[in-house]
C-alpha positions as CSV (number, residue, x, y, z in Angstrom):
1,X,20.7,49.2,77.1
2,X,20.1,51.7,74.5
3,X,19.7,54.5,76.4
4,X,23.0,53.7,78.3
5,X,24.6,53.8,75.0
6,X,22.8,56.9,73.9
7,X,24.0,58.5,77.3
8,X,27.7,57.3,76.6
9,X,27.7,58.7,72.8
10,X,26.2,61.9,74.1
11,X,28.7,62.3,76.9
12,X,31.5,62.0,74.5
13,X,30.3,64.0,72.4
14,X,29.8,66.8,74.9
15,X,33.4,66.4,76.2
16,X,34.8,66.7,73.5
17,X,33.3,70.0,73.1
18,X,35.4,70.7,76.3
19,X,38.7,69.4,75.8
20,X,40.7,72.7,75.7
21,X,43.8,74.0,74.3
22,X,47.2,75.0,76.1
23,X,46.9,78.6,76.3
24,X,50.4,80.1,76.2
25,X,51.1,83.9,76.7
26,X,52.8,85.9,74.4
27,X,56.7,85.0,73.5
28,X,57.9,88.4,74.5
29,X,56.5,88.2,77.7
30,X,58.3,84.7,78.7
31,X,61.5,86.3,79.4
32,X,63.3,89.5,81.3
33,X,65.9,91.9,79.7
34,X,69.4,90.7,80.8
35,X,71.5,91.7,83.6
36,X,74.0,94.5,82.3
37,X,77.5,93.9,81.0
38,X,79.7,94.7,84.3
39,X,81.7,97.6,84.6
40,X,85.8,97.2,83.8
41,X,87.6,99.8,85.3
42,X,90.9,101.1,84.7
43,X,93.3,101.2,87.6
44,X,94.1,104.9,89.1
45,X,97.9,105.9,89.1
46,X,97.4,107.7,92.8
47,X,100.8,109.2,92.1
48,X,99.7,111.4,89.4
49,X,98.1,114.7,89.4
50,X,95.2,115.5,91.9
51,X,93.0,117.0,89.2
52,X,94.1,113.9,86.4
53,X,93.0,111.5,89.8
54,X,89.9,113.4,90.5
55,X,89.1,112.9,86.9
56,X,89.5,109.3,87.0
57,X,87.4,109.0,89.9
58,X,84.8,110.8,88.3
59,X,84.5,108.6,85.4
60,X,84.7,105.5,87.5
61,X,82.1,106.8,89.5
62,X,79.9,107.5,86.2
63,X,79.9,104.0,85.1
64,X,79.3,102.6,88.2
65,X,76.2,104.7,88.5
66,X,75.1,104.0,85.1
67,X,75.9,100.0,85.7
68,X,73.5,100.1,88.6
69,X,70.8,102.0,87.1
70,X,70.9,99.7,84.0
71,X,70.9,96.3,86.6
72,X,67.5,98.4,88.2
73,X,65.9,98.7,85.0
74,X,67.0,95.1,84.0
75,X,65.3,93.8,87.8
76,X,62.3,95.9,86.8
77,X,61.6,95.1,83.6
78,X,61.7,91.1,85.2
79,X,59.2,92.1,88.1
80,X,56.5,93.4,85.4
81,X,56.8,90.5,83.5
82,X,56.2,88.7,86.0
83,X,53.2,90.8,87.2
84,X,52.0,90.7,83.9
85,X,52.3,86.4,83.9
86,X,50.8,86.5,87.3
87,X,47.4,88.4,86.3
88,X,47.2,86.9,82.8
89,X,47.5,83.4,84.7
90,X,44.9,84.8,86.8
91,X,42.6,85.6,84.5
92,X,42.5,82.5,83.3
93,X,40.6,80.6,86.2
């Protein structure tokens, strides 16, 4: 009987020893930059002049080139985050 007792105390004892934390990652690695604030667009008076139009187009062009390389840098930034969870979550096995 005592060394059943003995056995149980030391068990405890020992698994206590074991009982382990959550392990979180870091906050800043939880989340992804946003998606990017869309792009409003004036409309083109196609009536005016072809170099006033050609100027419009241009701009509209612009921002929709830099809308698109900010919502790729946005979808990046999400991937390596999650790359980064995946092997830290990894790592932890």
């Amino acid at each position: 009987m005592k060394l059943t007792t003995l056995a149980a105390a030391l068990s405890m004892l020992i698994l206590t020893g074991c009982a382990t934390s959550q392990i979180r990652p870091p906050s800043e690695r939880l989340s992804c930059k946003g998606e990017p604030e869309g792009v409003g667009f004036p409309k083109v008076d196609w009536s005016g002049d072809v170099t006033a139009i050609r100027s419009m187009v241009n701009a509209r062009e612009m921002a929709t080139v830099t809308y698109m390389m900010a919502l790729r840098e946005a979808g990046q930034d999400c991937r390596s985050q999650l790359g980064w969870n995946r092997d830290y979550w990894q790592g932890q096995r």
